[in-house]
C-alpha positions in Angstrom: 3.8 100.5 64.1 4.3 99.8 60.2 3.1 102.3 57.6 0.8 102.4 54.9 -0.8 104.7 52.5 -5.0 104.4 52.3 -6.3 106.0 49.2 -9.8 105.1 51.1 -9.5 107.9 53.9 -9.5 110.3 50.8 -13.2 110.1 50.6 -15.8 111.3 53.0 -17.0 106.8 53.0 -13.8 105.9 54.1 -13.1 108.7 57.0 -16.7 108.0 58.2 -15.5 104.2 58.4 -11.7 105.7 60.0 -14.1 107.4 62.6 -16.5 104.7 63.5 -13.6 102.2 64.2 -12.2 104.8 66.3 -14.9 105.0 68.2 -16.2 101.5 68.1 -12.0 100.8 70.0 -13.3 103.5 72.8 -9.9 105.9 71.3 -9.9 108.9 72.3 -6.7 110.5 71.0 -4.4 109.8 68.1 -1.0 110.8 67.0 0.0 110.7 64.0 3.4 110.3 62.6 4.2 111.0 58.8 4.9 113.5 56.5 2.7 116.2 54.8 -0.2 113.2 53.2 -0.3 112.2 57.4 -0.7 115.8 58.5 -3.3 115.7 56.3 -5.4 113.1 57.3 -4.6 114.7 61.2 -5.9 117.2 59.9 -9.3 115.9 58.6 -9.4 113.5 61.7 -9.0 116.7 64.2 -12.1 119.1 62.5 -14.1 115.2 62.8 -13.7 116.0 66.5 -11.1 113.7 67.0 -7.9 114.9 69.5 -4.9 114.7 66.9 -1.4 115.5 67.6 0.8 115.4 64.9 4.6 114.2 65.0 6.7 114.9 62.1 8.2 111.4 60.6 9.5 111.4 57.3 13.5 110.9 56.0 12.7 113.5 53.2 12.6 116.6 56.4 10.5 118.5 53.9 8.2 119.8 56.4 8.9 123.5 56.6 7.4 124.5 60.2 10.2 122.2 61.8 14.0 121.7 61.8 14.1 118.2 61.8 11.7 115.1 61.2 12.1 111.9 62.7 14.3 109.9 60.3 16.3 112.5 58.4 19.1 112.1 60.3 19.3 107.9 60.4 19.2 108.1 56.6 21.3 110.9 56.4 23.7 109.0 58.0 23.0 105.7 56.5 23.5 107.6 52.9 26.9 109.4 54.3 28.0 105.3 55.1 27.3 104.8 51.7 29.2 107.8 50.1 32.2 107.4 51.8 32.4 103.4 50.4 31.9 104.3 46.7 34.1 107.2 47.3 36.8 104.3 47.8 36.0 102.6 45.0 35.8 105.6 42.4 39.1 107.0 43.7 40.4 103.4 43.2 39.3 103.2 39.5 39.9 106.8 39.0 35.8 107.2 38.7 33.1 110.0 38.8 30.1 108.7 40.4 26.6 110.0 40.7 24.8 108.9 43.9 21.3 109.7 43.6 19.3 110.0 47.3 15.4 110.1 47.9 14.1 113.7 47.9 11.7 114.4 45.0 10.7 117.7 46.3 13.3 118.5 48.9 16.6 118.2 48.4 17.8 118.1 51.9 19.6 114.2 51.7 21.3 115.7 48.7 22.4 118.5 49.9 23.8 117.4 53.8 25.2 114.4 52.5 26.8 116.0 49.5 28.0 118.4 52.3 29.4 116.1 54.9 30.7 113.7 52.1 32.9 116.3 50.4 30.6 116.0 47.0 32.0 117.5 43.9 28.7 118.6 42.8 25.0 119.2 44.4 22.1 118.8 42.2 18.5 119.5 43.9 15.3 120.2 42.8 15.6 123.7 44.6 18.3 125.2 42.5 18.8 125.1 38.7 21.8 123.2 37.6 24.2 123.9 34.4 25.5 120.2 33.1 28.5 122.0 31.3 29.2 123.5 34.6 29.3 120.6 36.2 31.8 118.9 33.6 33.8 121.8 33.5 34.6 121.3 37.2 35.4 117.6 36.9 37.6 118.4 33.8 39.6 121.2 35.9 39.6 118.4 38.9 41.7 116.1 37.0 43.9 118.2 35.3 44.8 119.4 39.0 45.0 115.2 39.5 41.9 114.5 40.9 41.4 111.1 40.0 37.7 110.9 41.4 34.1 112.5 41.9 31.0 112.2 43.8 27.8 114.0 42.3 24.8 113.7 44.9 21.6 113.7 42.7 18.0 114.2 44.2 15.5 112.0 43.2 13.2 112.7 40.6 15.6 115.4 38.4 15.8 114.0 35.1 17.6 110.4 34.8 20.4 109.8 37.2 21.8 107.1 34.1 21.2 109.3 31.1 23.1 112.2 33.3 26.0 110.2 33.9 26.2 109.0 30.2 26.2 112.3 28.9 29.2 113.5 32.0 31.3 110.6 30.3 30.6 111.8 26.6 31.6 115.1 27.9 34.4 114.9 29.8 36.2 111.1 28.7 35.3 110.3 32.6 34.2 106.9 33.5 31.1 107.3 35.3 28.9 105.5 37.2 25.1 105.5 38.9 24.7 104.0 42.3 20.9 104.4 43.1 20.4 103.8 46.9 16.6 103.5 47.0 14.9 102.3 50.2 18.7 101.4 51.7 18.0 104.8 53.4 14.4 104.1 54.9 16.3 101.4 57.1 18.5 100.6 59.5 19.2 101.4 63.6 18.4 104.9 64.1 21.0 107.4 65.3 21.1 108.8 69.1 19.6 112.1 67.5 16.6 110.4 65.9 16.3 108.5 69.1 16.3 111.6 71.5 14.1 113.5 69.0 11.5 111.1 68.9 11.5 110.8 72.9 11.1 114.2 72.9 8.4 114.8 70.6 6.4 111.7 71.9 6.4 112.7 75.4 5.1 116.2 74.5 2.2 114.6 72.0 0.9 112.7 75.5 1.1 116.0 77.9 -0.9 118.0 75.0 -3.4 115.3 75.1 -3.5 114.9 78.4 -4.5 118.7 78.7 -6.9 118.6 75.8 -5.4 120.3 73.0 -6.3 118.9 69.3 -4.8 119.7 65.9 -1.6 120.4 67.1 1.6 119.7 64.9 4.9 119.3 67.1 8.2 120.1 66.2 11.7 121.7 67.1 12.7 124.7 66.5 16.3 126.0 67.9 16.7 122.6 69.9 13.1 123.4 71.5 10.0 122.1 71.1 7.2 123.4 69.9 3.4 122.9 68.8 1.0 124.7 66.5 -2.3 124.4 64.6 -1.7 121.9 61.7 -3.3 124.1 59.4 -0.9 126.4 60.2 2.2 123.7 59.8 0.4 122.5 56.4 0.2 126.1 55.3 4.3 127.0 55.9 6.5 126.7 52.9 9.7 124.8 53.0 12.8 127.1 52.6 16.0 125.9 51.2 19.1 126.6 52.8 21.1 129.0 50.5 23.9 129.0 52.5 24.6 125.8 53.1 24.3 125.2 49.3 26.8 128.0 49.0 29.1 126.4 51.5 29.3 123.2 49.5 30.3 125.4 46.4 33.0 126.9 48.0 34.4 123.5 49.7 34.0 121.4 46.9 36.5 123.7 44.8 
């Protein structure tokens, strides 16, 4: 399918074009598959008197009317691959390491990585973070002979090398910056991503097939479910407290 961005279908010229070529191909129903800028293009597309069915599709899971998106679970996997390799090399070198994961917005890599990987420290974009906090802990880890750490690091929260510079000043821990970048858009997707999508594609054809436009699906609970995408565009995303708590308590 591929994926692009079109700055074009932002003005009235270029959906009037988006709409002719629809109807110049005979198309009679789209669904769309993205994240919130998708949704909202659905969403223009569907009040144009287009049938639109919206499938959630982004690794960032940072839409709030659904549990999961399509993706968040390959990368999340992909980046706990990743965290468990340079947790052998910074326990080798005795080695703090800050891995910094895509999420501008929503820290969800950060934080279920950080909690399956056994991260030292969390840092999102969703909860304030205390630097000497954070050094404090590392410092009490290796005086109980910890000889290594992993910091997960959302996107987008100050600069992942100018953090780890000032960890090293400090504590006297050698740290390092591993930056995964687009790593985590890649790669075979996991059974889950693979049973979600076959899920939620198979429901966008049946909701079509009985008419229904502007609908966003998603799962809720291991169920599907559908609603208005104003509606989905409207929610806001909650983060999970208690999982963030959990990693606190685990990573003592």
């Amino acid at each position: 399918l591929r994926t692009a961005r079109c700055e074009e279908f932002k003005t009235e010229e270029g959906r009037q074009k988006a709409l002719t070529v629809l109807k110049v191909f005979g198309i009679e129903g789209l669904v769309v598959i993205g994240g919130d800028g998708s949704f909202q293009g659905a969403q223009k597309l569907s009040h144009a008197g287009i049938k639109t069915i919206g499938i959630p599709g982004t690794i960032d899971n940072d839409l709030a009317y659904t549990d999961y998106t399509i993706g968040f679970d390959t990368a999340l996997n992909t980046v706990l691959d990743s965290v468990s390799k340079i947790r052998d090399t910074s326990a080798s070198h005795g080695r703090a390491n800050i891995i910094e994961v895509m999420g501008r917005h929503c820290g969800d890599i950060a934080l279920y990585s950080g909690l399956a990987g056994g991260a030292e420290s969390i840092i999102v974009p969703e909860e304030d973070f205390d630097i000497d906090s954070i050094c404090k802990k590392l410092i009490q880890g290796k005086n109980r002979g910890k000889l290594h750490s992993i910091i997960m690091l959302a996107e987008g929260i100050g600069n992942a090398f100018e953090l780890g510079k000032e960890i090293e000043e400090k504590t006297g821990i050698e740290t390092r910056v591993t930056i995964l970048g687009h790593v985590q858009r890649g790669g075979s997707p996991t059974a889950f991503d693979r049973i979600l999508a076959s899920r939620m594609g198979a429901r966008a054809v049946e909701l079509l097939i009985e008419g229904k436009s502007g609908r966003a699906i998603g799962i809720r609970n291991n169920e599907l479910v559908d609603m208005d995408i104003d509606e989905a565009l409207s929610m806001e995303k909650e983060f999970d407290k208690e999982v963030y708590r959990l990693t606190k308590i685990l990573s003592i």
